[in-house]
C-alpha positions in Angstrom: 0.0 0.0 0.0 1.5 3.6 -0.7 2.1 6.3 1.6 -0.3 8.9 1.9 -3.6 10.5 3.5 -6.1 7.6 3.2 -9.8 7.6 2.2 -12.8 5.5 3.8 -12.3 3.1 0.7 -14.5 0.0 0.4 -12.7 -3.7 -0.1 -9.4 -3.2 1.0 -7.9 -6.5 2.7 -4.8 -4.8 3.9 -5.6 -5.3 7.3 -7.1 -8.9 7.1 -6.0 -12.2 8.4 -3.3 -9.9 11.0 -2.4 -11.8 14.4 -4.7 -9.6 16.2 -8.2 -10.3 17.1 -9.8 -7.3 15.8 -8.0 -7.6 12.6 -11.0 -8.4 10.4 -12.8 -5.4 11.9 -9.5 -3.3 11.7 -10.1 -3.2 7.7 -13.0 -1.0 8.2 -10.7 2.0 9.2 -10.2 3.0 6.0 -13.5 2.9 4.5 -16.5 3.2 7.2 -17.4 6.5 6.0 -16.5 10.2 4.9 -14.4 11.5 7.0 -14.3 15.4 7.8 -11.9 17.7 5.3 -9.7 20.5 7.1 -10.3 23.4 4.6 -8.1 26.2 6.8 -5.1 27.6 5.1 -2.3 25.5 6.3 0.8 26.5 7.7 4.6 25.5 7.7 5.6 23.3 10.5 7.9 24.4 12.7 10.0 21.3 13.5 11.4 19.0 11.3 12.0 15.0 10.8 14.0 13.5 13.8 15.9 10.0 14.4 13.7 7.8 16.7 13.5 4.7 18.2 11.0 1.6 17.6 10.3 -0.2 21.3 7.6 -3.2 21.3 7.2 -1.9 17.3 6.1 1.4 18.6 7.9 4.4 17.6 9.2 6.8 20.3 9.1 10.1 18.8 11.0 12.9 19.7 9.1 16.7 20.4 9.2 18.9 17.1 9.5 15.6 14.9 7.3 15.8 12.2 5.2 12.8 10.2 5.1 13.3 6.9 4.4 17.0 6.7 1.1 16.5 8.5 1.8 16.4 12.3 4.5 17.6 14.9 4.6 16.4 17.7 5.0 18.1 21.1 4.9 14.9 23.8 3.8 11.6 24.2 0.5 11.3 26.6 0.3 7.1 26.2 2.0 4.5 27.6 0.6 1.4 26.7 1.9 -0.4 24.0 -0.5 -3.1 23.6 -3.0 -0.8 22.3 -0.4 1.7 19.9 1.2 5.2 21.1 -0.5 8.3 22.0 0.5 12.2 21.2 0.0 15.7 21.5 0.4 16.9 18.4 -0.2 19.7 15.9 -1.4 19.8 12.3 -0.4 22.4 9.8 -3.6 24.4 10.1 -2.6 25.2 13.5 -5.1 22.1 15.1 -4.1 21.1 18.4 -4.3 16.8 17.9 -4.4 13.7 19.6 -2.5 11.4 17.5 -3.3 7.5 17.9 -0.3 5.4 16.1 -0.5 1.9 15.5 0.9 -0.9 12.7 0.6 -4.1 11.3 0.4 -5.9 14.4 -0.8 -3.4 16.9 -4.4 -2.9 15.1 -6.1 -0.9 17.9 -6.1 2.3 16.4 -7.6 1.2 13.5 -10.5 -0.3 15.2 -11.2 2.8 16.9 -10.4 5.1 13.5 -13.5 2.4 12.2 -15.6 3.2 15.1 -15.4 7.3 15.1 -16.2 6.9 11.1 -19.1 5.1 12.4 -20.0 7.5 14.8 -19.3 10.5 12.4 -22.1 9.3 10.2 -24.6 8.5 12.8 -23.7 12.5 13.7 -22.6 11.3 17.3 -19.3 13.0 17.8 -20.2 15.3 20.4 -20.0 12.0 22.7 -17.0 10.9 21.5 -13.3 12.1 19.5 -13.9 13.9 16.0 -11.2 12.7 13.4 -9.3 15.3 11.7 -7.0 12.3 9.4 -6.3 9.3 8.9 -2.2 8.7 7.6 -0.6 5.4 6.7 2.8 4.8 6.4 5.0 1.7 5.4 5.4 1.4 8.7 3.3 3.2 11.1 -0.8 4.1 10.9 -2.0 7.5 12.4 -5.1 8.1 13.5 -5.2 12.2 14.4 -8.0 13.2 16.6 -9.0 16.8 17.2 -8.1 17.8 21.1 -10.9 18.6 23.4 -9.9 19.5 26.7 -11.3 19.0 30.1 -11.0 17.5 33.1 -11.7 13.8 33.5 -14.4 12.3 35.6 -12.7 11.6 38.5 -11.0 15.2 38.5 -14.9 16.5 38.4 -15.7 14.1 41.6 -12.6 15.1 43.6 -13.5 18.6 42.8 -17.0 18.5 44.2 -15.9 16.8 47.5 -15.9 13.1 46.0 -20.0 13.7 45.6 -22.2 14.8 42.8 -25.9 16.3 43.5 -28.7 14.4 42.5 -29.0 17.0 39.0 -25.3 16.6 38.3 -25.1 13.1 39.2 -28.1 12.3 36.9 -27.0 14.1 34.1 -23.5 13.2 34.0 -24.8 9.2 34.7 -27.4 9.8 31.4 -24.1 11.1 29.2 -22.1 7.7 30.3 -26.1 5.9 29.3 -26.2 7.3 26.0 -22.1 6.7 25.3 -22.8 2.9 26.2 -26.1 2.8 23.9 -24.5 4.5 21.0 -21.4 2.1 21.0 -23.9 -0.8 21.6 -26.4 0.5 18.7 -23.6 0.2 16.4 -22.1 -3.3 16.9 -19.3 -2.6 19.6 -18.8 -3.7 23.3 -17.1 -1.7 25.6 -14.9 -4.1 27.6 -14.1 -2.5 30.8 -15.0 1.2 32.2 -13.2 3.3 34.5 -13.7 7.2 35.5 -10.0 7.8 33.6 -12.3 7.4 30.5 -14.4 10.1 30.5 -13.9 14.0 30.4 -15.8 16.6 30.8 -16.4 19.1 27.8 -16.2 22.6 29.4 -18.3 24.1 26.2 -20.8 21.7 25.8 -20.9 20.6 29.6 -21.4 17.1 28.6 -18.9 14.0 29.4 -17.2 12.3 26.2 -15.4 9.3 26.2 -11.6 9.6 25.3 -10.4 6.4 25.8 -11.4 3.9 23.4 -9.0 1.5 23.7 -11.0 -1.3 25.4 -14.1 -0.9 22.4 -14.0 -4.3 20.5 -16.0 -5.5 17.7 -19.0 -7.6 18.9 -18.9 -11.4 17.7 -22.4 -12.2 16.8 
C-alpha cells in the first residue's frame, strides 16, 4: 500500500487475516465512511523530521519531529503499547491533535479510527473524538483526533468533595447511558469502564469518552 492520506475506501484487505483479534474489523478503518476535510489555510511546520526509536514496534518520537508534513509532535501522553502510542500533536492548520499510532500488528487504532467513522455518520461526535486524518505509512498508521480539553471524571468528583448532586449526578450518569447505547447501537462492546475514561467538555458541559482502547467489535 502507498504512503499517503487515506480515504474510507471500500474492499481493502490490507488489514485482514493480521495476528490480532480485531483484525477483520480493523479493515473497516479506511473505509466506514467520509471523513471530515480540514479546509483552513495551512501553515509550515515548525519542526522537522527526527531519528527515533521503535520499542515493542512502537515508535518513540521525539518533540518537534514531524510525520510526513502532517503532524509535529509536542509529547507523548500514552504509555501502553499493547494498544499503539498516544500524542499531543499539531497539524499544519494550527489544530491542536491527539495522534493515535499503531501498525501491522498493533491494530487498535484502527479499530477505533472504524468506530469514530461510524460514529461520524450516525452525527454522534459530540459524545466521543472527531477525526481530523487518517495517515498510513509503510510502517506506522495514524489516526489524528482533534483535542478537546477537560477534566476527567474523577478530577470532576474530587473537585466536588468526592460527591455529585442528585441533577449533576443524573446528568453526567445519562451522558455515560447514552455513550454505552451508542457504541452498543452500532455493533461494539465496551470491555471495561473506569472514571479515567471520560472527560468533561467545558463548552458543551457534557462527558465524552476519550479512551477507546478497550471498544472491541461484537462477535455475533
Amino acid at each position: 500500500m502507498e504512503s499517503g492520506e487515506l480515504e474510507c475506501l471500500h474492499n481493502s484487505d490490507y488489514f485482514k487475516n493480521k495476528p490480532n483479534g480485531d483484525s477483520t474489523e480493523a479493515n473497516d478503518a479506511f473505509h466506514a465512511g467520509p471523513l471530515p476535510r480540514v479546509q483552513e489555510k495551512k501553515h509550515e511546520l515548525s519542526g522537522k523530521e527526527l531519528p527515533y526509536n521503535v520499542i515493542n514496534g512502537i515508535p518513540m518520537f521525539q518533540s518537534n519531529h514531524v510525520i510526513g508534513g502532517r503532524y509535529q509532535i509536542f509529547e507523548r501522553i500514552g504509555w501502553d503499547d499493547r494498544v499503539g502510542a498516544t500524542y499531543l500533536a499539531t497539524a499544519p492548520d494550527g489544530k491542536e491533535l491527539v495522534l493515535r499510532v499503531g501498525n501491522d500488528q498493533v491494530l487498535i487504532p484502527q479499530l477505533e479510527a472504524s468506530f469514530l467513522c461510524k460514529i461520524e455518520q450516525q452525527n454522534l461526535w459530540r459524545f466521543f473524538s472527531q477525526v481530523h486524518s487518517i495517515y498510513q505509512e509503510d510502517k506506522f498508521y495514524y489516526l489524528a483526533l482533534y483535542f478537546r480539553s477537560g477534566p476527567i471524571l474523577n478530577q470532576c468528583l474530587q473537585y466536588s468533595g468526592n460527591k455529585f448532586t442528585q441533577g449533576s449526578g443524573g446528568r453526567l450518569a445519562l451522558d455515560v447511558l447514552q455513550i454505552l447505547r451508542a457504541t452498543h447501537d452500532l455493533g461494539y462492546l465496551v470491555r471495561s469502564l473506569n472514571l479515567e475514561m471520560f472527560h468533561f467538555d467545558a463548552c458543551s458541559r457534557h462527558l465524552f469518552m476519550a479512551d477507546l482502547s478497550t471498544i472491541r467489535k461484537a462477535r455475533r
